[in-house]
N, C-alpha and C positions, 0 to 999 in steps of 0.2 A: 026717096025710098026705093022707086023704083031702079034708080042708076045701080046703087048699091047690091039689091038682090043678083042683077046684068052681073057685076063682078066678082059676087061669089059664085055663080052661078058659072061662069068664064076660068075655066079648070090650065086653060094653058098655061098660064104663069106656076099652079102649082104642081103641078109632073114637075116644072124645073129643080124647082125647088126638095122636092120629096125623093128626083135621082143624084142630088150636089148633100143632101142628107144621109142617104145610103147608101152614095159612093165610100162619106166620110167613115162612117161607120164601118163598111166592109175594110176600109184600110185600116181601122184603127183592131178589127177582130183582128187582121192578117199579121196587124205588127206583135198583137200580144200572142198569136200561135209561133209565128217563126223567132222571135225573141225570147220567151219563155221556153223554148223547146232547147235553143241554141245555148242557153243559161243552165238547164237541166240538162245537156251532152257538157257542159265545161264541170259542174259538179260532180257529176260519175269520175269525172277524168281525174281531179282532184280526190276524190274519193279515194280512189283504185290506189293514188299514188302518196295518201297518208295510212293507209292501211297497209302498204308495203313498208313503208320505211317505219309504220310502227312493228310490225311483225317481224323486221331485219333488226331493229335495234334493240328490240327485246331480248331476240336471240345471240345478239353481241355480248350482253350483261353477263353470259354466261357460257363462253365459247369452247365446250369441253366437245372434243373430240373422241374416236372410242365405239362408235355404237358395233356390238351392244357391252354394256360396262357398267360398272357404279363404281363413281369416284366420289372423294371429299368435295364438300357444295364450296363453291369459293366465296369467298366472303373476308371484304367487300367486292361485290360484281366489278364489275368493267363498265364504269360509270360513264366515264370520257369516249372510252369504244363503243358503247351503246348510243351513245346523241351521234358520233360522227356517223357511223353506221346510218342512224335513222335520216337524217340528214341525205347522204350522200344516196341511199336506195331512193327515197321520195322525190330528189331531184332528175334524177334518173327516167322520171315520167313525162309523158307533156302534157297540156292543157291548153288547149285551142291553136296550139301547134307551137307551145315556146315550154320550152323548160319547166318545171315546175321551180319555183324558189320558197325555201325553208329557213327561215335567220333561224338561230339556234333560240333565241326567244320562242321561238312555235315547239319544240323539243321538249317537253316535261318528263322527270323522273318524278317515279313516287309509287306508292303502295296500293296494289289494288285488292280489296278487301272480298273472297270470295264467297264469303257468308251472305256479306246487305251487298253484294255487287255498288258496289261502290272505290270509285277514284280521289286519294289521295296525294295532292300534289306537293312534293317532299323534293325540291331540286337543288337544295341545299345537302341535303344524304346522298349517302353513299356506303349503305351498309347491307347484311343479308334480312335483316330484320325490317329494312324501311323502303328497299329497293326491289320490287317485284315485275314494276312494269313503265312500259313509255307510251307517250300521251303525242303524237304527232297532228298539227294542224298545218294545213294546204289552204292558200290566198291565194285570191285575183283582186288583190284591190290595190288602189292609189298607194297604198304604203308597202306593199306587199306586192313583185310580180305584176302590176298594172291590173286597170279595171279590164271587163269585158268590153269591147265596143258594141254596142248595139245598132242594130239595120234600119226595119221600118219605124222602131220608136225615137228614131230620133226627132221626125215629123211635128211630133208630139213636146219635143225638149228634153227627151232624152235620152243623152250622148252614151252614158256606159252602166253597169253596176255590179258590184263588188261579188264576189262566190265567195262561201267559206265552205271547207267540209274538213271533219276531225273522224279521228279514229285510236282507241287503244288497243295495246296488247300487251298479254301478261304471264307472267307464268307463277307457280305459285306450289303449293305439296301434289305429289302424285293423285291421279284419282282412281290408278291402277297401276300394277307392276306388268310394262310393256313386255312383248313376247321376245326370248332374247337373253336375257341374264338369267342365270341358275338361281332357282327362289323356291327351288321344290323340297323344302324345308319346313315344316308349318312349326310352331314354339306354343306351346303350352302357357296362357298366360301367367295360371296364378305361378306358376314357378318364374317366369320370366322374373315377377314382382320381387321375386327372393335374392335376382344375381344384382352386382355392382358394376357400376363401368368400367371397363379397363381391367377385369377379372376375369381368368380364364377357366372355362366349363365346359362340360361334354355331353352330347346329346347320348342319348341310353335308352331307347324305349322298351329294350329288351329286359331294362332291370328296373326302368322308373317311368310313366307316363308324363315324358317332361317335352315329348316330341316324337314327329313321325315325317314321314313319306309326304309328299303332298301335291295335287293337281288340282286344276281347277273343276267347278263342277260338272262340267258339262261337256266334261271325259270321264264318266263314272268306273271303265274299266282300267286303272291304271295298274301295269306291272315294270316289272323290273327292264322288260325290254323297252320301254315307252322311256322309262325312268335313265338310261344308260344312255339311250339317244337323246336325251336334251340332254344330259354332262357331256356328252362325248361330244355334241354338234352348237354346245353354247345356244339351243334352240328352243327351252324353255316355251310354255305356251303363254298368251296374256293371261292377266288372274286380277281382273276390275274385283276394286273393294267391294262393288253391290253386289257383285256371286258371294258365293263358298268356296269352298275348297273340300278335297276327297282324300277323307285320311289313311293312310294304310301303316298301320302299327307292323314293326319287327324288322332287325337289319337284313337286308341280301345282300350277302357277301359281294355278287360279282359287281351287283347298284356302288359297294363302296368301295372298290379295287378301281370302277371308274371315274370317284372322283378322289379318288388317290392320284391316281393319274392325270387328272390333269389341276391338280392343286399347285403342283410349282410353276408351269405356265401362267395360272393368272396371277400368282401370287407377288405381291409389292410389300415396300415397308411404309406403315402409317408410322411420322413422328409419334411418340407418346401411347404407343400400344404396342406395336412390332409390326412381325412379317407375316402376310396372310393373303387368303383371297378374300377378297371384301364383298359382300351379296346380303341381300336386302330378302330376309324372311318375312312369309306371314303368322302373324300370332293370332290365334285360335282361343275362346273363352271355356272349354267344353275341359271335363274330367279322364272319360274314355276318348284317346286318341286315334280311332279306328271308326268314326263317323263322319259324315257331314258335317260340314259347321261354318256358320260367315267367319267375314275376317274382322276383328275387331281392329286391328293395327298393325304397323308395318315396323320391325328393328333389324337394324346395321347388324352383323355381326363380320366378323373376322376369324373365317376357315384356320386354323394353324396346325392342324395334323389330323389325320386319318389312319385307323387301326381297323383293317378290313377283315383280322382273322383273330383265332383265340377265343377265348373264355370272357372278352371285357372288348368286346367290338364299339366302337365309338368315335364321332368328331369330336375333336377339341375344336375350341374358338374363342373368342379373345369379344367380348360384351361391347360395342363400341357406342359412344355414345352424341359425336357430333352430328351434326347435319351431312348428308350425302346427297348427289345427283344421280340418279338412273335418267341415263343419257335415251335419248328417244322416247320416256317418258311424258305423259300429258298431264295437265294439272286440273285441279277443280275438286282435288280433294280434303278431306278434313285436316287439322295441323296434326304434324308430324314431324319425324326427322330426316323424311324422304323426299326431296322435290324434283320434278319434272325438268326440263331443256325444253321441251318441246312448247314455243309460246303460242298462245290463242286469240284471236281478236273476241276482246269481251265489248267493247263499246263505239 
């Protein structure tokens, strides 16, 4: 009994013991700080470089040039230009100092739903109805790009392990008419309710409250001279669905000698309606067109002449009724017949 207490009692054996313990220990903290860190810096990098090449290949689907403008939305996107796009931006990265690699398997088309934010993997379409956004995924693993090698855990057993990082981007209806295209139009909805597509009509506020003047809110002094410098400088201000708009009832001559002038500059011919300038109004739910008022909804119309003087002052325009892009446009708005160019990373 007594030997025994002697060698518990005899501490030199255990210091050894207790510094070969939390020697181990210290190396095994040190592996999981500089291997986990060095795991989180190859992530980021991957990260950076599927959020590129989903943000470049979203905006391939839809490669309209022009800002600022409202063209026909094309349809079917640029299915094939949008993967090789996403593709070729994401590879364009590095991660841990090598290339990023994307097989086109990591490339999803499909629908992104901005109501339940929700992804729709649809890469079998290629349509305007099914095709809104791309879905890029970035690897570091054994099938994909090679594993990570890892430093102090190999100690441990282990040699590498695999990164994944994904990212979407989408584009989808307007969530506002971007600053830029002439949209200083407001349309009166319940009359809007009464015209046909492809029918041509004339704004008249002078004889009928079917339309007015229109800025956004939050320029509440809007005149003719504000109103002649965005026709004349194509400089329109943003007008986000969540504002208003600032009605001003009754034509000024000089307001519409200025977009007289420059109606045959932007004006093109749409197959199936004619020749016009094509611009993207807001519609207004209100009776008296000389107040405030949100915007209920966004419609195409097609400019086709202008009568600045006289007894019967009025634009003609031509009711359109396809889909359109407002080019530098943003999306995240309710459905419509107006969609954005400009993609977002939703996920």
């Amino acid at each position: 009994m007594k030997r025994f207490l002697a060698i518990i009692k005899d501490r030199r054996g255990m210091i050894g013991v207790l510094t070969a313990v939390s020697l181990f220990m210290f190396v095994g903290l040190l592996a999981i700080v500089i291997d986990l860190g060095h795991l989180h810096a190859v992530r980021n990098e991957l990260q950076r470089a599927a959020e590129a090449g989903a943000l470049a290949g979203t905006r391939a689907l839809f490669p309209l040039e022009g800002y600022p403008s409202v063209v026909p939305a094309v349809d079917p996107p640029f299915c094939d230009l949008g993967t090789a796009k996403a593709r070729e931006t994401a590879g364009a990265n590095l991660s841990d100092g090598a290339s990023v690699t994307v097989p086109i398997s990591d490339v999803v088309r499909g629908w992104w739903d901005w109501t339940a934010n929700t992804f729709t993997p649809k890469p079998a379409s290629c349509s305007l109805a099914e095709t809104n956004a791309i879905q890029v995924t970035a690897r570091r693993t054994e099938a994909s790009g090679g594993p990570v090698f890892l430093t102090l855990a190999r100690l441990f057993g282990l040699e590498s392990a695999g990164v994944v990082a994904s990212a979407t981007a989408a584009v989808g209806y307007v969530s506002g008419l971007p600053p830029g295209p002439f949209n200083n139009i407001a349309i009166q909805a319940g009359w809007l309710g009464t015209l046909t597509v492809g029918g041509t009509f004339s704004f008249s506020p002078d004889h009928s409250d079917n339309s007015s003047w229109a800025g956004p809110d939050s320029l509440p002094n809007i005149n003719a001279a504000l109103l002649k410098n965005w026709i004349n400088n194509n400089s329109s201000p943003e007008m986000p669905l969540t504002g208003g708009v600032n009605l001003i009832n009754g034509w000024a001559t000089s307001v519409l000698m200025a977009l007289q002038s420059q109606l045959g500059p932007n004006s093109k011919t749409y197959p199936g309606y004619g020749t016009g300038w094509l611009v993207v109004l807001p519609v207004v739910n209100v009776i008296k067109m000389n107040q405030s008022a949100p915007i209920v909804a966004l419609q195409p119309v097609i400019i086709t002449n202008v009568v600045p003087t006289g007894g019967n002052k009025r634009i003609e325009f031509i009711l359109y009724g396809g889909p359109v892009s407002v080019i530098g446009g943003t999306p995240g708005g309710p459905v419509s017949l107006v969609w954005a160019t400009r993609p977002k990373l939703v996920q």
